[in-house]
N, C-alpha and C positions, 0 to 999 in steps of 0.2 A: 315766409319769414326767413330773413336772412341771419347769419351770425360769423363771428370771425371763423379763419379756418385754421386752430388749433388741432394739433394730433392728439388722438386717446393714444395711451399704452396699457392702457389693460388687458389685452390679450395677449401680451409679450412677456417673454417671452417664451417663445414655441418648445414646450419640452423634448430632446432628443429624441425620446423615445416615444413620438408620437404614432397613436395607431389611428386606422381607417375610421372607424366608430366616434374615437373620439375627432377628427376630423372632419367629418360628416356632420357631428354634432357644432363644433365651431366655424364651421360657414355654411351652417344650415339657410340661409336668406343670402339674395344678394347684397344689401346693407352690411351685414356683419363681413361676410368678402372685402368690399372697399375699403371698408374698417382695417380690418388686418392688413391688406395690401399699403394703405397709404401708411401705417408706421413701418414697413420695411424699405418704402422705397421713398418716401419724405423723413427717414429716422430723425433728420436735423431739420423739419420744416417744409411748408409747403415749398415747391417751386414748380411757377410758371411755364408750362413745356413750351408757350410760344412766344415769348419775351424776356424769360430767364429772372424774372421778377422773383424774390424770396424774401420781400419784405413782408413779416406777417400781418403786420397792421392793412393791410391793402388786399385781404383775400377776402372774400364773401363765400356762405356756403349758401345754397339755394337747396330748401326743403324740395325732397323727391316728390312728382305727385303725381300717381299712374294715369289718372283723369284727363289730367292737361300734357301727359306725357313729359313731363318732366322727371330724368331719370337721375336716380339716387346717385349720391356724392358727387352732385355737380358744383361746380363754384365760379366763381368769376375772380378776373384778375380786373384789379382798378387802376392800374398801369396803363393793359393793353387794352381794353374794353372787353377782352373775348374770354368766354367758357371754355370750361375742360373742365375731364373729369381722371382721376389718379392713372387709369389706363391711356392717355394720347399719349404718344412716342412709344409706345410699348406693343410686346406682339397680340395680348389683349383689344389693342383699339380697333374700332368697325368690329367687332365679332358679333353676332346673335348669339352665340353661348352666354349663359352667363356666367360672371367670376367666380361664382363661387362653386360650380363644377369642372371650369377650368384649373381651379388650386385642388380639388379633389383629383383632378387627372394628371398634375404635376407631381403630387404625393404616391399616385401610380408607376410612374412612370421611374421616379426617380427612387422608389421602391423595389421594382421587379430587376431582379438581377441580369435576367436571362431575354429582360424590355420585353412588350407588351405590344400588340399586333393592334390595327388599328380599329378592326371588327371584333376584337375583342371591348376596347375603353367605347366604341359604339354601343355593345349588349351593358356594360356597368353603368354608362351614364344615361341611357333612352335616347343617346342623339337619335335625328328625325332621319339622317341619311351615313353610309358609310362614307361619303364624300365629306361630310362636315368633320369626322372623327379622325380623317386618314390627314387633313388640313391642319386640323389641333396637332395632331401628333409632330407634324412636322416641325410645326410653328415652335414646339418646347423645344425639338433637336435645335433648329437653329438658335434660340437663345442659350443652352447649354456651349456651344460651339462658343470657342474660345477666333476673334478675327485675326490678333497678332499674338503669341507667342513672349511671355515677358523672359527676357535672357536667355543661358545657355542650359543644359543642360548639363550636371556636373556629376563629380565622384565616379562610380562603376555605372558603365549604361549598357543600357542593353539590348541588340537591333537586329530585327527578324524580319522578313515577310513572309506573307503568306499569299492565298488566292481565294477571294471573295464569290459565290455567287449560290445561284438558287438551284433547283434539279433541272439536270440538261434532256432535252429529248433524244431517241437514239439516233434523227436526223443531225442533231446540232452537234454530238460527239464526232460524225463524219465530215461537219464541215471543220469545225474549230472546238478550241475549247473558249467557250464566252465568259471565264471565270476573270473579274477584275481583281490586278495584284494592290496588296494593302503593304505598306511598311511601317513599323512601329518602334519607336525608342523607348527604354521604361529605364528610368532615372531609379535603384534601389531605390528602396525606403522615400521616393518622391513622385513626381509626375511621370504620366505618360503621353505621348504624341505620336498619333496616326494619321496617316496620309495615303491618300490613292493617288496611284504610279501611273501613267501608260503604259510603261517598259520598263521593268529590273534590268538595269546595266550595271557594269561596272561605276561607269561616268556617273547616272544617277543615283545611286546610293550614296558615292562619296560628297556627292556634292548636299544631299540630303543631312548627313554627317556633319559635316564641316559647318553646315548654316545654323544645326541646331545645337551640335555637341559642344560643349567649354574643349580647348586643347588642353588645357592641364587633368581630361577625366580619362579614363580606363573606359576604352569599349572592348565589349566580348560580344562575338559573334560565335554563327556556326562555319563550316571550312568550308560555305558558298567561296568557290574563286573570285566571286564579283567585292569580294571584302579585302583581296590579297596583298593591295596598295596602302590600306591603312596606318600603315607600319612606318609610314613615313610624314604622319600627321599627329597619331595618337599611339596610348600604350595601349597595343592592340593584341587581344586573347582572344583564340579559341576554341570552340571545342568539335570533337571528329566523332560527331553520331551516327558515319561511316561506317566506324571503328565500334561502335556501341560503347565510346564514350558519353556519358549525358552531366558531370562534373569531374573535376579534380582540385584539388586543396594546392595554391602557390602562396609557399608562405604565408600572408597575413589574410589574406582573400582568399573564396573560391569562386572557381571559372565556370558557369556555365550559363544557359542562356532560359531557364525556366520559368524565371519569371514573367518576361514578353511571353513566351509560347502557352500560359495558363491561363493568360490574357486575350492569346488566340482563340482560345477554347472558348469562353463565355462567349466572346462573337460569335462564333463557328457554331453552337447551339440556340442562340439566339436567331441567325438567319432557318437554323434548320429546325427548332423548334415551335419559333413566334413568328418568322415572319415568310419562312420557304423560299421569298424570292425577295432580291434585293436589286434595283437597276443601278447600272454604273452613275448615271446622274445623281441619285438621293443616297449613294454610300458615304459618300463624304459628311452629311448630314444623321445618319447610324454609326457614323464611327465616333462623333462627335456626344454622342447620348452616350457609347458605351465608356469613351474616355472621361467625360465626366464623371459617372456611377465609377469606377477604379479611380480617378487622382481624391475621391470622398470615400474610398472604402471604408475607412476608418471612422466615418459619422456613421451616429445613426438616424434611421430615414426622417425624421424631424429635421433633423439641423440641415441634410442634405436638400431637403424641400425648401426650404428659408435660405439656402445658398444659393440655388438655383434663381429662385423668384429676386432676388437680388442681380440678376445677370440677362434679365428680359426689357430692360430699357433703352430704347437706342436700336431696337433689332425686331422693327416691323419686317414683316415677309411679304411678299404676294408670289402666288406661284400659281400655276394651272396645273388638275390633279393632269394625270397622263392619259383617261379619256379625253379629257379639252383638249388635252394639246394634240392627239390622233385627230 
């Protein structure tokens, strides 16, 4: 039985303050999942992922029916002649999970302050292997991951790095240190932006600077020499934790850099709490989970779950875990 492809909103919407249980409870079936999913991400109406077709008169829904294999909220465009179902184009599509412990694992994920190790959401959801969980996990970084940057960064910013990695053995202390550098801007009272470096230089930090920060903002840093140039781009502060300075009050503002460096800290507990070890390849992809959970501090895990699932369209992944690729 076919019918047109109108969206419910009855499950909308998503209360801030939503907990586990009651989450658990509202996509307890895969049914009720596609349900929710297609009013966040159809709010204004179906559309087409392969023809871009959004006339609603022209969508078919095709009853699920496990018998004949025909799977729930599938539909047809009368356009293009072809099926889809609310997850093609999204990092959902081809998964054997199904949606509706994938929305339970984004409500995890975008819950845990300190994030969530991958054999962890493997033991809460009964995946069948730690390869399908470590997959999931990535697949939400990358849609949390912001691909371009909208504007500058403005007002007081504030630019630190640090040195990312897991426990070293006491061969690897002899040869090198394998710790990858992280640099981070944190716009007061706004966004933040992390990025992994090859090399902290002088040249790459400014040029770091320059591409993200507005010239009319205040950046403070700490008295790294590699910042010492600033001074001739921006109104540039800093402060001498040399000196056991960690603020001071200039006039109308105060200088110092604690907000990036509290920011450090949730990482820095997260790789040594949740996750121990972190490879230079997939950091860029954790730093991208943790900047998301900080630029939504201020939601609570409801809205930030529904903010999220809003920013997985468009951003299939394929990757090899790092057995395959060995």
């Amino acid at each position: 039985m076919n019918e047109a492809g109108n969206m419910k909103t009855d499950m909308l919407p998503t209360p801030d303050d939503l907990t586990l249980p009651q989450i658990m409870a509202r996509f307890s079936t895969e049914e009720k999942a596609i349900e929710y999913f297609e009013t966040i991400r159809w709010a204004d109406g179906v559309v087409c992922p392969h023809c871009g077709n959004n006339d609603q008169s022209k969508f078919w829904k095709i009853k699920g029916n496990e018998e004949k294999k025909v799977r729930v909220g599938l539909r047809q465009c009368a356009e293009c002649k072809k099926q889809f179902r609310v997850t093609v184009g999204t990092i959902f599509e081809d998964s054997h999970i199904p949606l509706n412990l994938w929305l339970v694992a984004w409500y995890l994920m975008c819950g845990a302050k300190k994030g969530i190790s991958a054999k962890q959401m493997q033991r809460h959801l009964g995946l069948g292997s730690y390869k399908s969980a470590w997959f999931l996990c990535h697949r939400i970084r990358h849609a949390m991951q912001d691909p371009v940057f909208e504007g500058k960064l403005t007002g007081v910013v504030e630019v630190d790095e640090t040195y990312v990695g897991g426990y070293q053995t006491a061969e690897d202390r002899k040869i090198k240190d394998n710790k990858t550098p992280v640099v981070s801007l944190v716009e007061r009272g706004g966004k933040k932006r992390s990025m992994v470096m090859k090399r902290v230089t002088s040249k790459n930090l400014q040029e770091t600077i320059m591409n993200h920060v507005h010239h009319t903002a205040t950046v403070v840093t700490d008295e790294n020499n590699a910042y010492r140039y600033l001074h001739h781009a921006f109104d540039h502060r800093s402060v001498k934790h040399m000196a056991n300075e960690y603020a001071r009050r200039e006039k109308d503002m105060v200088v110092h850099s604690n907000t990036v460096e509290s920011s450090f800290s949730l990482l820095k507990r997260g790789v040594i709490g949740s996750f121990h070890h972190v490879s230079e390849q997939h950091l860029p992809l954790y730093l991208a989970e943790f900047d998301f959970r900080w630029n939504s501090r201020k939601d609570k895990d409801g809205k930030r779950t529904v903010e999220g699932l809003r920013k997985t369209a468009g951003k299939r992944l394929l990757m090899k875990s790092p057995r395959e690729k060995a």
